[in-house]
Structure formats: structure tokens, C-alpha cells
N, C-alpha and C positions, 0 to 999 in steps of 0.2 A: 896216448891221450892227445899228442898234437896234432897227430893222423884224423883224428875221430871231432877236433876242435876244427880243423881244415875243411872236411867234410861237411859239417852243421855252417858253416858261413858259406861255402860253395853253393851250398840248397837254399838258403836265405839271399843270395845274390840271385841265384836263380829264379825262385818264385817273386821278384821283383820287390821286396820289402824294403821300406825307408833306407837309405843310406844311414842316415843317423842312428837307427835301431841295430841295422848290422854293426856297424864299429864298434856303439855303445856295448853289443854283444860282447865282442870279440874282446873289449876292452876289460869287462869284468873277469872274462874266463879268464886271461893271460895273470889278470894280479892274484885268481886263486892258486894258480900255479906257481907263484914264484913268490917266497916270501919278500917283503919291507922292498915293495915296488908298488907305485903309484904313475897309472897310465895317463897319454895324452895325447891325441888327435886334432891334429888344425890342416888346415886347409888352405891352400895359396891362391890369391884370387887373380882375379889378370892386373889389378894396380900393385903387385907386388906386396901384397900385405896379409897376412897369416890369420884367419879365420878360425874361432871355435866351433870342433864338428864335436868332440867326444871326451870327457874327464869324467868321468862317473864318479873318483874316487875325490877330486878337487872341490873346491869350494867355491860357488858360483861367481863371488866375489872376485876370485883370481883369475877366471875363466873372463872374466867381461873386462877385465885388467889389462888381457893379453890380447884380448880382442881388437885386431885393426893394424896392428904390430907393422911398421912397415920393414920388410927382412934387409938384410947389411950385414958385413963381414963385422967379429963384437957384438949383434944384439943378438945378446942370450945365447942358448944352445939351440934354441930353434929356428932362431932367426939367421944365425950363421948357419947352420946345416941346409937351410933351403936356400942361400944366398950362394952358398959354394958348391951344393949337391953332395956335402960329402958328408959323413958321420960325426958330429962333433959329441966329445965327451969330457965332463967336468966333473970332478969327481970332489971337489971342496967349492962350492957356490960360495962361499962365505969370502975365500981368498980370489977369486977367479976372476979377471980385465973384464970376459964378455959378460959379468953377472953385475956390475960394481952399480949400473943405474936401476937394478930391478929386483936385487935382493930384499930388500927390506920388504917386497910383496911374496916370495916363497919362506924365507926362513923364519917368518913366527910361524909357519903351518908344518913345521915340523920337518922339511923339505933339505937336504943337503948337498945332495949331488942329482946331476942331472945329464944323460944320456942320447942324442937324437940325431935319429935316422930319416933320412930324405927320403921319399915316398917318391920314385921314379914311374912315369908309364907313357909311353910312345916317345922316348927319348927326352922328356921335361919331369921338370918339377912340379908333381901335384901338391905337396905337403910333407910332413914331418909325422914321425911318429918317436915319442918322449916318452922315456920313463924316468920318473922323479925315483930317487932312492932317500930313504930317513937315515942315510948312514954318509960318510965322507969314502966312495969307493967307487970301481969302476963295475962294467959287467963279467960276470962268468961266463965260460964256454956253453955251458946249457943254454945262457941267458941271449947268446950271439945267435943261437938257431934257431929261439923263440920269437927272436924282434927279427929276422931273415923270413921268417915262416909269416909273421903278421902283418909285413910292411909291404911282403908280397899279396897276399890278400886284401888290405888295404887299397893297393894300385887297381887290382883287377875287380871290387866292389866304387872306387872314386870313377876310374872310365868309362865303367857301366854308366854311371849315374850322369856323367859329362854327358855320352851320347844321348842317353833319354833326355836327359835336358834340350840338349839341341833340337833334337827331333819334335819336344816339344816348343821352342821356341820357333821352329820353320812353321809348325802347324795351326800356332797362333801367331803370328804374321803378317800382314798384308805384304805379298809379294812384288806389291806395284809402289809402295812408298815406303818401306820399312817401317811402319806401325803399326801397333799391336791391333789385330782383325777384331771383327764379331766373337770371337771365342771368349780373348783372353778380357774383352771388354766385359763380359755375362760375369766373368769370373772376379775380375775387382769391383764391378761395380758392389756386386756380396759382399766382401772383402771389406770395403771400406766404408757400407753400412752399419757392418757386424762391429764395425769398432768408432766410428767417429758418429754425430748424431749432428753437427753443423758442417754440415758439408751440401753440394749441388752437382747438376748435369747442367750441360750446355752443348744442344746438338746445332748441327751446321750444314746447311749446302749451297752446293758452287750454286750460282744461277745458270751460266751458260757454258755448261759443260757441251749441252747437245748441240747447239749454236755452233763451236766448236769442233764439234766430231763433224757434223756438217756439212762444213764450211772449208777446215784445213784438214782434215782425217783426222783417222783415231789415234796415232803418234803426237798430233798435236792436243791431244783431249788429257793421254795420257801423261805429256808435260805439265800440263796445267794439274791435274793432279798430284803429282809428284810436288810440283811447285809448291802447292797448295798447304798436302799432307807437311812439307820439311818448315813452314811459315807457323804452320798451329803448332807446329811441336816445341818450334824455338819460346813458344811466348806462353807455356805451359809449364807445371810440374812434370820432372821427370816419368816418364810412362804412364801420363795420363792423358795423351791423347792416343785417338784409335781413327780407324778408319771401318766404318761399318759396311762399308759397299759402295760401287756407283761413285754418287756427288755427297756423299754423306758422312759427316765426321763427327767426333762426340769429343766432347772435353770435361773430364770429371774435374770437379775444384775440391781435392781434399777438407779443403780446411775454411771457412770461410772468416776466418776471427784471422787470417795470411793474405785474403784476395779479396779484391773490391770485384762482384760481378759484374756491373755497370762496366768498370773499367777494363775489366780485361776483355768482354765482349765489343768494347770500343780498340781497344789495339790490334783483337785479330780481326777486325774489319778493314783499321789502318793496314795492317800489316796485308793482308791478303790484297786487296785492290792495287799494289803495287806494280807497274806494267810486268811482263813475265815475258821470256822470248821460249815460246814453245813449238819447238819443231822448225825452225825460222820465221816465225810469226811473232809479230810482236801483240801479245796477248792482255787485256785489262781486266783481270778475274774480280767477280763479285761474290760476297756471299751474306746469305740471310741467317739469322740465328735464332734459336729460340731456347728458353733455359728455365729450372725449377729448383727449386732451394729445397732440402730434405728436413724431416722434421723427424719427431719422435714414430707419429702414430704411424708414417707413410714406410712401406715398403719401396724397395729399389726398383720395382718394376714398376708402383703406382709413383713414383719420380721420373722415372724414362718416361711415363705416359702425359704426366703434365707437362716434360718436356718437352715431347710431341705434339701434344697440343698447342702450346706457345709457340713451334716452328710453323706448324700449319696456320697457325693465323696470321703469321709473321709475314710469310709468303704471300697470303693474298692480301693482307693490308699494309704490310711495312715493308715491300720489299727491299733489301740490301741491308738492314737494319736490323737491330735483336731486340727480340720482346720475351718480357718474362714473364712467366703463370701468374697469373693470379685467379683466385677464387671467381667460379662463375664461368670461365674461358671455357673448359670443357665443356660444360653443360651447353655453352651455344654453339661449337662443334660438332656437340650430339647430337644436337636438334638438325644439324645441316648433314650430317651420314646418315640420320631418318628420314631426313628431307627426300635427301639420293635415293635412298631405297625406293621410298613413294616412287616418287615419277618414276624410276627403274622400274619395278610392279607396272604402271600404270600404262608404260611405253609398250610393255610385252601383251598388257591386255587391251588395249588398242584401247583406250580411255583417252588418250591425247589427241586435242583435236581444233582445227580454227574455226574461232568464229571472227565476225567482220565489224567493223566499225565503219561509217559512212564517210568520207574526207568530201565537207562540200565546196563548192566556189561561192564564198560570199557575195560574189553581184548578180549573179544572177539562182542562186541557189540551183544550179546544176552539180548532180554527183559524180564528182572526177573519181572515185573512186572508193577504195577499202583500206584501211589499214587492217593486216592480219594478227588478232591475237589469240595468246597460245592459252587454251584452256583442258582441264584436266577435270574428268567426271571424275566423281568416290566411289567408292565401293556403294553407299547409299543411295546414290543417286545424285550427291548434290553434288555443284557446278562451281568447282575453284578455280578463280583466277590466279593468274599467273606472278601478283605481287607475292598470294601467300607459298608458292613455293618455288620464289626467287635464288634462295639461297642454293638448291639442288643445282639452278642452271649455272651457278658459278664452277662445279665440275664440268672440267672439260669434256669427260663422254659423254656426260649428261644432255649438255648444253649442242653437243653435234647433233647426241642423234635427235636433240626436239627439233634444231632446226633442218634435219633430213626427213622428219616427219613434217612439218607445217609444210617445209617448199613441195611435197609430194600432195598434200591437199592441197594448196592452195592455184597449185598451176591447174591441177585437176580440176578445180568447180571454178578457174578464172576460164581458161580451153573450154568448159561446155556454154558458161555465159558466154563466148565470144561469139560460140559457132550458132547460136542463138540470136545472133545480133541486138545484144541487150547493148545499151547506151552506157558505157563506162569507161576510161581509160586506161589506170591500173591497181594492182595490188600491191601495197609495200607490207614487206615483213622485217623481222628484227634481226642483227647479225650480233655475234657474240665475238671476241676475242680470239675464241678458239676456233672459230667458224675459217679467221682469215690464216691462222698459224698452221692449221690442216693441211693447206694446200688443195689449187684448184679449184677455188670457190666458184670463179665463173663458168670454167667449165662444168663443175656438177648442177649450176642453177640453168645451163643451154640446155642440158641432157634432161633435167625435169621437163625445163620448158617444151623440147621438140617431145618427149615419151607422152606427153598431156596435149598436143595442141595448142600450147598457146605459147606467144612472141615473147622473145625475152625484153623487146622493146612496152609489154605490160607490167613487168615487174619495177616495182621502189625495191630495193635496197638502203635499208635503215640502219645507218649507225649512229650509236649513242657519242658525245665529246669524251666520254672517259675512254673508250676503243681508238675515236680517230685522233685524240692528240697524246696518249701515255705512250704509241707503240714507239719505239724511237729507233725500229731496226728497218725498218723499209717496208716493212709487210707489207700492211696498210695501204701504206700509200700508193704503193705496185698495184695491188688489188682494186683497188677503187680506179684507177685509171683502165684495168684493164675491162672490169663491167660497164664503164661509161661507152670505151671505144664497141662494146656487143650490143650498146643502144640499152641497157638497164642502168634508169635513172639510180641516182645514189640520195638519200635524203640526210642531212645532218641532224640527228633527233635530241632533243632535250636543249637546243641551241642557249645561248646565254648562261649556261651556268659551270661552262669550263671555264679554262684558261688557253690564252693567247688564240682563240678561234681565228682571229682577223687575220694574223700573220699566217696560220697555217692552211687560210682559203686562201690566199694569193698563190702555196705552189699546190696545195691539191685539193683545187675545187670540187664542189659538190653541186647539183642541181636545184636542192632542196631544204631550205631551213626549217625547221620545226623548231618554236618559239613555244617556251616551254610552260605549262599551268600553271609554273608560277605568277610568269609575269601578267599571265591574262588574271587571274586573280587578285592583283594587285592593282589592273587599270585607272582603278577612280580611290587608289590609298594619295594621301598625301604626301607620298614620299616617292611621286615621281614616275611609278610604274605604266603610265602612259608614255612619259618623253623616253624612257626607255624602250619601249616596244616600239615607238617611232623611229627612235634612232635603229633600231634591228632591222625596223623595214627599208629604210630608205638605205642602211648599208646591203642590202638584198638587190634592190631595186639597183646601184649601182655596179653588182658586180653580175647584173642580170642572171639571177635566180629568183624560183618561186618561193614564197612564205606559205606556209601554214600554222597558224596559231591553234596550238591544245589546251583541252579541256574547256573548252568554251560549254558553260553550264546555264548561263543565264539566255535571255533575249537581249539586255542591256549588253551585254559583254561582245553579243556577236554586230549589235547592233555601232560599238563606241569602234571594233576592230574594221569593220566595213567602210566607218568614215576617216579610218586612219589608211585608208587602199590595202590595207592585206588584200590576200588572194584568197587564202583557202583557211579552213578550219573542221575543227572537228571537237565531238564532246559530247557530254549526256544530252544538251538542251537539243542537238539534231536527231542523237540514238546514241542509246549503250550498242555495242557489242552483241551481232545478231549471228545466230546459228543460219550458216548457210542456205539452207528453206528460206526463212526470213529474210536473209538477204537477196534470194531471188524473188520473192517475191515482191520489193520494193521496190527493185529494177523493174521490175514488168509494172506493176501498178502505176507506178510514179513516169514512168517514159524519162527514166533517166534524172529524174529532178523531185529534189527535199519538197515535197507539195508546199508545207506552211510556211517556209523559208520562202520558196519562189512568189509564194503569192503576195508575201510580206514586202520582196524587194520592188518586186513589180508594183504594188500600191503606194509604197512610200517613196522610191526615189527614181521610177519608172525602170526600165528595164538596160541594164549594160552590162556587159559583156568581154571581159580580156583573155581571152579566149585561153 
């Protein structure tokens, strides 16, 4: 029978079955076999404290009793037998030193003596294995080969279960900061769905991880995450932070009625931006957050996703900062990955395309030249401007390859006007963020310009004040010195509505101020918006650059800018935005000049000219 009870737990360790099912097995067989014996199974954890795995015959009550036990030479028969390694045996619990603090929990259950065997395997202490008796006595000789037969089974079903745990513990893992990977995160996040209903996620990533790898290597990258990973873990519930990959980290909040989400997403911000020395660099990590509060109706997957959505909008509009979902956030998301899509479709079907706007010289209404804007046919035919699918170009691929697509038209049909000898000077286009962080901007705009014919001395380069004053790492600034030194003017667009412009044209000037439609729209408001565009001029005027004032719509507006000495301007009242035909054809008709403009200056204030 013990032969044949050996064999059924040898096939159930084998075929991989619960540990708790085998013992529990093992545990019933043994007490059919032997009369007024009640079995028990505990487990020794690495803090020294004895674990309920198996009592089948016990009463839950005394099982959750014993639970946690920390072992000692005297506590109980189990607690001394795993304490000493050796067999302890009491055969009157009633009278017994190691029983005197715990008796009064076995003996109203009918329990009187008590017998327990140290469960040995690779030379330690896994556990115990106890048999309670209902009588005041020890064991039988049968009984010594029974509990010799089980405790060895025992061992060899507990270090199975040790290794697969291991095995699983290395394979949910991250190997680079010792938190728990992508696996075991899929697997709580379920977990503590399935049982808690106020609870949240809070995802995280570095900023300038890549910056980093860049810059000092991958050793240094890999500090900064390590650093990173050990910063979120310290300011968390225990194993609930993870490391999802890359720059990416998630922090589940149990419990939300325990943590203030505001607050803890303000301490691992503290806590992370602290300097770090990685790899001998001294490191200043940032990171963004984004996070979503779980409710009844939401799945764990539709919580990661408004989490995610809260981190992506974190990123492009709060960077360093955490933002939490709120109602609506996806949906304008959504609208910006359909956005993508479009212009992605539209790019591959050669639907994107410039057309021209006139930049004229107010005193003499001669056309210095184009600004280039980016327009996208529909599928119907009609003709979308570039406001309504703004959002797409805030993808960085997006936003490259439009501006690899416009600088390929635009040098093209500027190279055939020139060889033409049509009257214009040059064409400015827009730069994005990502245009300058790509690397190589000037030289891919030479390489347009000499593959098309024309000078790179006709190109504006246009950037907005949100690109030339937020980059705070050099880019920029490198970049715009190094187009100016290739003879491609730089223009500052949207001028007056950053901050600190004046201080940061003193170290990287620009050729070109573009005075923005608000202020011209504002010209004759009571509240100034002349003496401010005056002041814009004459601070122009001083640091000898040109002006151009946008969106000029009226005659009155170009007429009040002209007698304030601007230079140049541009707007509906001279031309929308013409499709390159149209713009050559103005060239050639016009011999270079806004006909109704020129004729206006020339009758009203005779003809001059600031070349």
C-alpha cells in the first residue's frame, strides 16, 4: 500500500500538479492508513516562519493560528523541529514546556499529542511534517516508516516546486533592475482587478534615456535605469512596480482608499529627478507620467489604455509632469492616430503638396517672395489646409517626412523660377521640432537645394518660438547657426507670443521676425496693439533684421503697418495661398510686383524702396 501510495505522488509531482494538491493528497492517504492520526504540512519561508501548505483533517481556524509562526527552540513541536532540524516528539501537549503558550488552540479540538519531522532537501530546512494524535502517546514502528516514506516525498514534491518557482520568478523579471517584466505585470494587473474595484495604474517614462545612450553610452543609459527602476520601487507597494521595457515603467496602486494618486505621482517625480552618477556621469533623470483610476465597468486592459493615453498626452503637453485620464482624453487621441493615418495615406498617395503665399515689401510692393504651405488633397478632391491636420504633424515621422516632402517641391518649382529669371528672392518653409532633433537638417536642405537647382542662399527657414525657445539642449541653436553660416536665411515665426524672445536673440539670432496676426489684428484695439508692434519693429530695426507682419487682411492694416516702417508682410488682402501655376503665373504677369499694392504705394506715398 505504501509502495503503490509512493508511486501516485511520484506521477502527480511528475505531471506537474499544485504542490498544495499533492501534499493535501498525500496527506488524506496517510491518515486512512493509520488510525487516531491527524496530519500537517507547513512550509518554512526564508523569514523563518512556518507556513500553512496542508491539514486537511484540521480546522481552518487553527491552520490560520499557526500561520506565520516564527520557528525557535520551545515553539511547539513544529516550530522546534524546523528550528533544530531534528524530530521532536510530545506525546502529552497538555503537560509539555514547548506546548504551554499554544495549547489552549489544539486541545479543545480533540488533539493531545503531537509528533514532527523536519522536511530536509539540499541540505536545509524546507518544513515540517506533524502528526497530531487524539490520544497522550508516541509513534509506532509502522508509524516511523510512514512519516520516513512521506517527509521524503514531501522534500522531493517542495524542491520541485522551489525550482519552478525560481524559474518562474527569473522569467518574469526584468534582468536589468530586478522588477517584475511585462509578464508578471499582465498577470497582477488580472489579479487585482479580479478582487479590488478602487484601485489605479500609473505608467512612467524616462525622458532622456536616449539623450543618454547618446551621449555617455549604453552603460550609462543602463544606470540611469537601474537607478530609476530601484527610485519607483522604494516609493511603492511592495511588487507593484514593473518595468515594461525600454524607458517604461508602471506602478499599480492597489488600493486607493491607502494612496493619494496626486501624491505619490508628485514623490516619484521628486524622487526620480534626483542627480544620479551613472557610469561616472553625473546624470539628472526626468520623468513623465500618466495614470487612470479603475472603476467597476472598466476592464484592466481598458485602464492600461486610458493610462496610456494620459501618458501620451503628458508627453506632448506636460512634459516631466503626470496627468491623469480624464473623460474625453482618448477620444482627442483618437482623433490625432486618424489624423496620422490621413496624412500617412496621403503622403504614400502623393496628395501632399505646396502651395505659395506672396511675402510682399510694403513700400514698394515688390514680391520678395513665398512662404511655402503645406496642403493635402482628399480623397474627394477638396483641398485641406494644414491647420486641420495639425495635430498628425506633431508625430515626429509624420512631421519629417512632410517636411521631406515640401523641401523636395519647393526647391523644385523655386530652381525652375530661378532658371527662368522670374523676379523673386526666396521661399521659406516651416521646421518642426523633429526636423532639428533628426540630425543634419542643413545638410539635407544643400542636398535638396543643389539635386533641384536652386541656392540654398533662396531658402527662409521658419521656425515657430515654441521650437526656438523650449529646446534647452543645444540642438537648435547649433542648427540655426549652422543654416545661417550656408547663407539660408532663418526667420523667427509667430514672433511676440513666446517667452523671453529678446534674451534668446542676443545669443542665437535670426534674420527674420514674423509679427504674428495677432498683433496685426489688434492694430487700431484700444489696448495698445499698435505701440506693441511698434515696439517689435524698432526692437528689429535695432538688432538689424527684417520684419514681416502676418495675416495682414484688410488695406487699412497694410496701409497703418507701412506707416509704422515694417518691411514686409503677407495675408489674404495680397493672396491666399496659390497652387504653384498660379504662383507662376503672378511672377510672370506682375514682373515681380503685387500690381494693386504697387500701384497704391506709388500713388499714395510716391515710390521707396529699402531694398
Amino acid at each position: 500500500m505504501l509502495l503503490t501510495l509512493q508511486n501516485k505522488i511520484l506521477e502527480m509531482i511528475a505531471k506537474g500538479q499544485p504542490l498544495a494538491e499533492v501534499v493535501d493528497f498525500l496527506c488524506r492517504a496517510v491518515e486512512d492508513m493509520a488510525d487516531d492520526i491527524v496530519c500537517s504540512v507547513l512550509l518554512l519561508d526564508d523569514e523563518k516562519r512556518l507556513r500553512h501548505l496542508s491539514g486537511p483533517s484540521l480546522p481552518l481556524e487553527y491552520a490560520q493560528a499557526i500561520d506565520g509562526i516564527q520557528i525557535g527552540h520551545g515553539v511547539g513541536s513544529c516550530g522546534t523541529a524546523a528550528y533544530n532540524g531534528a524530530p521532536v516528539i510530545v506525546t502529552d501537549i497538555a503537560t509539555h514546556a514547548f506546548w504551554a503558550p499554544y495549547k489552549g488552540l489544539v486541545l479543545p479540538l480533540g488533539l493531545k499529542a503531537c509528533w514532527s519531522t523536519p522536511i530536509i532537501g539540499s541540505g536545509k530546512v524546507l518544513g515540517t511534517f506533524g502528526f497530531y494524535y487524539r490520544n497522550t502517546r508516541g509513534p509506532s514502528a509502522v508509524e516511523h516508516n510512514l512519516v520516513a516514506a512521506s517527509v521524503h516525498l514531501c522534500a522531493i514534491a517542495i524542491e520541485r516546486d522551489q525550482r519552478l518557482a525560481e524559474r518562474r520568478k527569473l522569467a518574469e523579471t526584468d534582468g536589468l533592475t530586478g522588477l517584475p517584466n511585462r509578464s508578471r505585470f499582465n498577470e497582477t494587473i488580472t489579479e487585482i482587478a479580479r478582487r479590488e474595484q478602487n484601485w489605479a495604474l500609473v505608467l512612467l517614462d524616462l525622458d532622456n534615456l536616449k539623450m543618454v545612450n547618446d551621449t555617455f553610452g549604453h552603460a550609462a543609459g543602463d544606470d540611469l535605469i537601474r537607478t530609476a527602476g530601484l527610485r519607483i520601487a522604494e516609493r511603492c507597494d511592495p511588487g507593484m512596480a514593473f518595468r515594461l521595457g525600454g524607458d517604461e515603467f508602471a506602478i499599480i496602486v492597489p488600493s486607493l482608499a491607502e494612496t493619494d494618486l496626486d501624491r505619490l505621482a508628485e514623490d516619484l517625480i521628486a524622487a526620480i529627478k534626483s542627480p544620479a552618477d551613472c557610469s561616472g556621469h553625473l546624470i539628472y533623470p526626468k520623468a513623465t507620467l500618466g495614470g487612470a483610476r479603475a472603476d467597476r465597468e472598466l476592464t484592466p486592459d481598458q485602464v492600461r489604455q486610458n493610462a496610456d493615453y494620459a501618458l501620451y498626452h503628458a508627453k506632448e503637453s506636460a512634459r516631466g509632469q503626470f496627468v491623469e485620464y480624464v473623460p474625453g482624453l482618448g477620444s482627442a487621441i483618437f482623433e490625432r492616430f486618424r489624423a496620422v493615418r490621413e496624412v500617412d495615406q496621403a503622403l504614400r498617395d502623393d496628395r501632399i503638396d505646396a502651395h505659395y503665399q506672396p511675402v510682399v515689401e510694403l513700400s514698394t510692393g515688390r514680391i520678395l517672395g513665398f512662404e511655402s504651405l503645406c496642403r493635402m488633397t482628399a480623397p474627394d478632391g477638396r483641398l485641406i489646409e494644414a491647420a486641420q491636420f495639425y495635430e498628425a504633424m506633431k508625430d515626429a515621422h509624420v512631421g519629417i517626412e512632410i517636411t521631406n516632402r515640401m523641401l523636395e517641391r519647393i526647391t523644385r518649382d523655386g530652381g525652375q523660377w530661378a532658371r527662368e529669371g522670374l523676379a523673386f528672392s526666396r521661399i521659406g518653409f516651416n521646421l518642426t521640432a523633429a526636423d532639428f532633433h533628426r540630425g543634419r537638417l542643413t545638410e539635407r536642405i544643400a542636398s535638396a537645394c543643389k539635386d533641384n537647382g536652386m541656392a540654398p542662399s533662396m531658402i527662409v527657414a521658419e521656425v515657430t518660438e515654441s521650437v526656438y525657445l523650449t529646446q534647452k539642449d543645444g540642438v537648435v541653436a547649433d542648427e540655426i547657426r549652422r543654416l545661417r553660416n550656408l547663407g539660408i536665411k532663418v526667420a523667427l515665426d509667430d514672433f511676440g507670443t513666446g517667452f523671453a524672445s529678446l534674451t534668446h536673440l542676443l545669443t542665437v539670432p535670426v534674420d527674420i521676425l514674423k509679427i504674428d496676426r495677432r498683433f496685426v489684428q489688434r492694430l487700431f484695439d484700444a489696448g495698445g496693439g499698435s505701440v506693441i508692434t511698434q515696439g517689435l519693429l524698432d526692437i528689429a530695426e535695432g538688432l538689424g533684421m527684417w520684419v514681416i507682419a502676418e495675416g495682414i487682411e484688410e488695406e487699412q492694416q497694410a496701409e497703418h503697418l507701412l506707416g509704422l516702417d515694417c518691411k514686409g508682410g503677407q495675408g489674404y488682402f495680397f493672396s491666399r495661398p496659390l497652387h504653384r501655376d498660379r504662383a507662376l503665373q503672378l511672377l510672370r504677369e506682375g514682373g515681380g510686383y503685387h500690381p494693386g499694392w504697387k500701384d497704391f504705394v506709388e500713388s499714395r506715398f510716391g515710390r521707396r524702396c529699402y531694398g
